[in-house]
N, C-alpha and C positions, 0 to 999 in steps of 0.2 A: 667386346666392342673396342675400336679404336675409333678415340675421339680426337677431332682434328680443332682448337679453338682459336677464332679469326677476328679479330678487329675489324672496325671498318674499313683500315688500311690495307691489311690484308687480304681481306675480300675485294676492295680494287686491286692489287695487284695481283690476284692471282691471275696464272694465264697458261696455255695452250704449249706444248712440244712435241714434236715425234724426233723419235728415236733410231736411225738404221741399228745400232749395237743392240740397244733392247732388243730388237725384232730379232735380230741373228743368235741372243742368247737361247731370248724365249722357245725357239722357233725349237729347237733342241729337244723339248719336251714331246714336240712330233714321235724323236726315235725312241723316246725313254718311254712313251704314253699312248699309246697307237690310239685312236677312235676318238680322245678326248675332246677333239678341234676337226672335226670333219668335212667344216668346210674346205679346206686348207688339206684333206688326204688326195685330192689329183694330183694336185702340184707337188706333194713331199714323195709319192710313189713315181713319180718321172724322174727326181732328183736322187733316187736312193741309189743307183747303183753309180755314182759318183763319190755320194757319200762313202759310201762303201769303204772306198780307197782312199779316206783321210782316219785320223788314231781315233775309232769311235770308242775305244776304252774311256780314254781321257775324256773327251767332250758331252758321253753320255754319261761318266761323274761328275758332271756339272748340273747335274740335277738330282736333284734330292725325291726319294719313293713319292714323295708328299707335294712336290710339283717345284719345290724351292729351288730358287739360283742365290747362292750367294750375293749380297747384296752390292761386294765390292765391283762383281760384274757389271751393274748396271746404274753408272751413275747418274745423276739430273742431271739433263742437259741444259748447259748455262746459254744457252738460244735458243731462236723457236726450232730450227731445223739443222742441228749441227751436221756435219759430215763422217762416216766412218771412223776414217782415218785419225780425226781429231779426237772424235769418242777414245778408243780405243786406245789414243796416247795419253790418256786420263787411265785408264785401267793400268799400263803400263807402268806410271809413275804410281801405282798403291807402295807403300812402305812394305817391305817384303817382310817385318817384323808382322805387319796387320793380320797376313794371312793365315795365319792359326787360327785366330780368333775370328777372323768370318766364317770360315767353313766350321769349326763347333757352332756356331749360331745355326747355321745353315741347314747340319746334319745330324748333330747330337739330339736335342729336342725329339725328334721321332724316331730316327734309323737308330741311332744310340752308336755311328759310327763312323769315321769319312769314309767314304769309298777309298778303297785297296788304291788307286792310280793315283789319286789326290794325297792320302797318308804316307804314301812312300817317297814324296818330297818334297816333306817338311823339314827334314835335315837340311836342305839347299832352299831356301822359300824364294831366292831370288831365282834361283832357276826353274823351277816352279813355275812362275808369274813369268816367265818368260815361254815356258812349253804351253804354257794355258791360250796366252793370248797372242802366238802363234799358231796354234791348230785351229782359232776361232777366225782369225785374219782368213789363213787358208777356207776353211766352210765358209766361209762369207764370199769369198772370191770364186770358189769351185763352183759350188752348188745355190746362193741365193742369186749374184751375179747374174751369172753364165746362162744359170735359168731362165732369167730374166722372169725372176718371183719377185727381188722386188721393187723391178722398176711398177708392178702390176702394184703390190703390197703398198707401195709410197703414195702412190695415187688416191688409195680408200683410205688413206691414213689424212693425206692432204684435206679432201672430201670432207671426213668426219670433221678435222678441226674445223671446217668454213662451217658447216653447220651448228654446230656448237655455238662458234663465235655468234653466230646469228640469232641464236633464240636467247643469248645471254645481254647481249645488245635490245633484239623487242620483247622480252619477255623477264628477264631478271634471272638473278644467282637460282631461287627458289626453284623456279621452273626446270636452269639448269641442272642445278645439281639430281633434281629428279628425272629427265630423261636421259643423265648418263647412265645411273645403273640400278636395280631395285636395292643394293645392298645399301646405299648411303642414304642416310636420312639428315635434314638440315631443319635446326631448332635453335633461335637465341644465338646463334652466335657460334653453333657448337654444328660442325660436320662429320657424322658420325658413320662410320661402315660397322655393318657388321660382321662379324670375324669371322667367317669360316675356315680360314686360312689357317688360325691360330688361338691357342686357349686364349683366355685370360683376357684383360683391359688394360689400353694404353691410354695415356691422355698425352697429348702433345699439343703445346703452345706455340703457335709457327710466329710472332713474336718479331715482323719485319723478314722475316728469311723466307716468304715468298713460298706457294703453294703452287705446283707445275702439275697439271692433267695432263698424261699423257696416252693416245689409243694404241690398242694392239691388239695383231688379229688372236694371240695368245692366253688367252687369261679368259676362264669361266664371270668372272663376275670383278668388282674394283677389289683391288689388294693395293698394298704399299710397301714399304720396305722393312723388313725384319726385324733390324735395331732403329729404336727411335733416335739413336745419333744422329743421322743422315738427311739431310734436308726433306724437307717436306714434300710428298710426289703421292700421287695415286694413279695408278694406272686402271685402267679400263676398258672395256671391249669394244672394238670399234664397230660402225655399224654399218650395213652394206656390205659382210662379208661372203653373201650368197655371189654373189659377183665372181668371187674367187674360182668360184666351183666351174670347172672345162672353163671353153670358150665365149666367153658371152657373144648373141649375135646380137646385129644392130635392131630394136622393135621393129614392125611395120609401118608405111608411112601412109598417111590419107593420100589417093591420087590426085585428088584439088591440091594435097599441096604442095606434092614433087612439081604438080603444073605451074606452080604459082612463083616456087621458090628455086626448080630446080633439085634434081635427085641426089645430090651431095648433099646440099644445105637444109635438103627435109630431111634427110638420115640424122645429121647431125642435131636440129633440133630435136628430133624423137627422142635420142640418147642421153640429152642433156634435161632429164624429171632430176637427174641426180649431179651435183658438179663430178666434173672430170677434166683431166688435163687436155692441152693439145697431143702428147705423148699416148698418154690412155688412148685416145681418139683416134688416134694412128690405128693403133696395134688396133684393133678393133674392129677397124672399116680393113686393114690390111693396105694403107696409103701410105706416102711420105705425111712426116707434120709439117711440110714445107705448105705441101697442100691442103692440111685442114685447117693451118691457119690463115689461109688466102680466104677462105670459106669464114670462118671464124671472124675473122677480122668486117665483113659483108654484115653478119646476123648481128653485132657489135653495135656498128655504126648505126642500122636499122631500131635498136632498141630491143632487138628479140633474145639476145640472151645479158646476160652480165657475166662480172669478173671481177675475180677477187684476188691476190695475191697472197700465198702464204710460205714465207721463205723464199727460194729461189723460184716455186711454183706457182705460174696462174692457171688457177678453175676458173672453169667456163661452168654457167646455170642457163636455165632456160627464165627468163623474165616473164613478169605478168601479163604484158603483153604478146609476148610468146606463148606462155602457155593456152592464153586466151586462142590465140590464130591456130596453136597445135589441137586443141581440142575440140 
């Protein structure tokens, strides 16, 4: 068991992140673990032969037989929605002394080994941490990018957090913390996962230093990070990842109410049982979002959907009174 224990304090401050870098580390596990995250096999089979032609030595010994990433890869994000670049410039500044000792965390424990690409430069650790989060910059740029995985991927990530936020808000910690994931259970003060990740029992006191949920289309069930050094974080599966799988089309819409509203702005409320962005909505329908947020902005002002902002991103939902006239 890892046992997470929270004051009152820290159960108001915990709070909500997503992560591009997580997502780019985790995503890795795709090539190392074929079938494990199947929602997520269209999109990595379109991207492979891209992949292909970045150093998959390297980047597929960034993961451990046993699903582990180093944990120096994937730090808390100190915002709700930081940016690549900035992530990434936090990986960069790791103390190149560190890096021995996350990867035996990482890889010793099970494999009883670093992978061969990893161990052969530890003589140089600054260079090292230089070829690491250079070939990662690159797959992030080639293949999640270019893809455009995950302007898709950001969306149900956005998504989740509004939800969350919402039932943590009408419904309390208790509720939340049980429709993140079955592994965590919450008792007295104490938020407890159960390990499958890892032998043994941790207890950790988060003690003012703040407790970050963060989703990801990558991960079976909540885990956390390795060494209990590291700020307090649990990641967890997001939800809505059938989405990912092809194309999603737009539902069908009642003809009363294409009549009523018009066949854009009935497509659009159809779509919106679950938030999505203006972006999401685009690709989607196959429009500008210049134009769905002409629309958007119409269903707003009417009361038919709402909005939420999370980070740079606003979701759009369909309101009770939407749902009421959609159904």
């Amino acid at each position: 068991m890892h046992r997470f224990r929270l004051g009152l304090a820290d159960l108001a401050a915990a709070s909500f992140a997503c992560s591009s870098l997580q997502e780019a580390v985790l995503s890795l596990r795709m090539w190392t673990h074929p079938g494990v995250y199947p929602q997520q096999t269209a999109w990595f089979e379109r991207i492979r032969p891209e992949f292909e032609r970045l150093d998959t030595a390297l980047l597929c010994a960034l993961v451990a037989t046993n699903r582990y990433i180093p944990d120096f890869l994937t730090p808390r994000p100190t915002t709700p929605f930081p940016d690549f670049p900035s992530e990434l410039a936090v990986v960069r500044a790791t103390p190149p002394r560190l890096l021995q000792g996350e990867l035996e965390r990482a890889y010793l424990p099970h494999d009883r080994e670093i992978p061969a690409p990893l161990a052969a430069g530890l003589d140089d650790p600054a260079r090292l941490l230089a070829q690491i989060t250079d070939a990662v910059e690159e797959y992030w740029e080639r293949c999640l990018l270019a893809s455009g995985w995950w302007p898709r991927a950001r969306s149900l990530l956005h998504a989740d957090v509004v939800h969350r936020s919402r039932i943590l808000a009408e419904r309390g910690a208790a509720a939340l913390f049980a429709d993140l994931d079955a592994r965590l259970r919450w008792e007295e003060g104490v938020l407890t996962i159960r390990r499958d990740w890892a032998p043994g029992d941790a207890d950790v006191v988060v003690d003012g230093r703040g407790l970050v949920f963060i989703p990801t289309c990558f991960a079976r069930g909540a885990i956390t990070s390795i060494s209990d050094e590291h700020p307090p974080v649990i990641t967890y599966p997001a939800r809505g990842q059938a989405s990912m799988v092809g194309a999603p089309q737009p539902p069908p819409t009642p003809q009363a109410l294409e009549q009523l509203l018009g066949t854009p702005k009935a497509r659009l409320l159809a779509m919106l049982e679950e938030p999505a962005s203006t972006t999401e909505l685009a690709a989607r329908l196959g429009v500008t979002p210049g134009a769905v947020s002409q629309h958007l902005a119409v269903l707003f002002a009417t009361r038919l959907v709402t909005r939420a902002r999370h980070g740079r991103v606003v979701l759009y939902l369909r309101s009770p009174l939407g749902d009421e006239l959609y159904g």
